[in-house]
N, C-alpha and C positions, 0 to 999 in steps of 0.2 A: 436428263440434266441439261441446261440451258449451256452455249459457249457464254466467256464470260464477255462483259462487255468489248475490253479491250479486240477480239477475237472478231466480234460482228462486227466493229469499225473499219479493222481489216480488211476482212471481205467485203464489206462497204464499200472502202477505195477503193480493191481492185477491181471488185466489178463495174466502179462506174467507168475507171479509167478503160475498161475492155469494151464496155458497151457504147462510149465514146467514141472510141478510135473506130470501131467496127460503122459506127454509124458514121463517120466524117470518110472512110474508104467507100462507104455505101454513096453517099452523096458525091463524091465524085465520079460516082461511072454515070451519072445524069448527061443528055446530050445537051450543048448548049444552046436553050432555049429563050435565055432571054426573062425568063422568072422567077421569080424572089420565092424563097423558103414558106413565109405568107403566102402567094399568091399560089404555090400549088398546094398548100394545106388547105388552102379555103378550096379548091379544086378538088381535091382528095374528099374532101368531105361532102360535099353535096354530088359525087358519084356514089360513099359508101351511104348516105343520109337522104340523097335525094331531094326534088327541089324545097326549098324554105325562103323564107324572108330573109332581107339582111343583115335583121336584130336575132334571127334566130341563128344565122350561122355567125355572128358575130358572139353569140352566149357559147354555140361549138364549139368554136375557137377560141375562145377567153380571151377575146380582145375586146377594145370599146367599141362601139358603132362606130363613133367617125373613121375611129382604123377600117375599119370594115368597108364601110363606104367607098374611103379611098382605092382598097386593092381591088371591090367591084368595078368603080368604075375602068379601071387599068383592063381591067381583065375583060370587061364590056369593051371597048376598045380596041383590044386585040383579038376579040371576036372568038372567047372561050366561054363567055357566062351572055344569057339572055334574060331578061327580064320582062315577066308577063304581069297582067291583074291578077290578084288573087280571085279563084271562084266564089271564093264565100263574105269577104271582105275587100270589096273595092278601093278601100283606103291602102291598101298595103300592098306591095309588090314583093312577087317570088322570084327567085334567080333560078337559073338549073342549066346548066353545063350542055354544052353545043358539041357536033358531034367532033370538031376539031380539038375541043377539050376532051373527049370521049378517047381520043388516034393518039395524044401527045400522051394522056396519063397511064394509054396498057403499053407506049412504046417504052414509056420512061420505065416501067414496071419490072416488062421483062429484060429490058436491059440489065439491072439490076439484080435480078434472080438469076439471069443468066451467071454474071458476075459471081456470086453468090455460091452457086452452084457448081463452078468451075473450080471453088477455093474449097469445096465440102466434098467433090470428087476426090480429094488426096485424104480425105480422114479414113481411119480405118473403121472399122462397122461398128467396133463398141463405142468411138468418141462421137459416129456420127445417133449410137441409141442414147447417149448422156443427152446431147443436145434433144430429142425429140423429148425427152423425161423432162428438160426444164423448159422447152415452153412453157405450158400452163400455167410453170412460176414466173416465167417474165411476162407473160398476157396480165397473171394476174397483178403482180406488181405494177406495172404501165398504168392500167385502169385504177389502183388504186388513188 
């Protein structure tokens, strides 16, 4: 039998309010680097993506080109994304993360799991088996 609505609302809230707060503590243990929420998402993703165009990581990211444009050139600039010919189409240029965007995104990373990890060292073993049991449901909810 299904919870009734009123119930999944509920749990609605509170999870988003948990996964909020957990993600604004997460973002703060970042060092200060100097980079917008954008500019390491678009970084984040052409390390897990690998290199692409601009329209392509601009579709990744659900923003418009010219956004897209913008946080490249920013990030060209500060000498995190490069920009070559494409091999197969000369008209279009690919970007793909330099190795100084390689050192900033495993620092920022493990910092963070670090973080992370220090705060899941105090659960006891059955709340840290709940959390492994609901991954899958927040990967899969995330990508939905």
């Amino acid at each position: 039998m299904s919870p009734s609505p009123a119930v999944t609302a509920d749990l609605a809230h509170d999870l988003r309010l948990a996964v909020m707060r957990l993600a604004r503590r997460l973002r703060q243990q970042r060092a200060d680097h100097g980079l917008g929420l954008g500019q390491l998402s678009a970084l984040a993703t052409l390390d897990r993506c690998g290199p692409m165009t601009a329209g392509a990581l601009a579709q990744h990211e659900q923003v418009r080109p010219p956004s897209m444009t913008k946080t490249l050139a920013a990030l060209t600039e500060a000498g995190f994304v490069e920009r070559t010919a494409d091999p197969t189409d000369g008209r279009q240029v690919v970007v793909s993360l330099t190795e100084p965007a390689r050192t900033l995104l495993l620092e920022d990373r493990r910092r963070r799991d670090e973080w992370l990890a220090e705060l899941m060292a105090g659960l006891t073993s059955d709340e840290r088996t709940v959390l492994a049991a609901a991954l899958p449901l927040l990967e899969g909810m995330a990508e939905a």
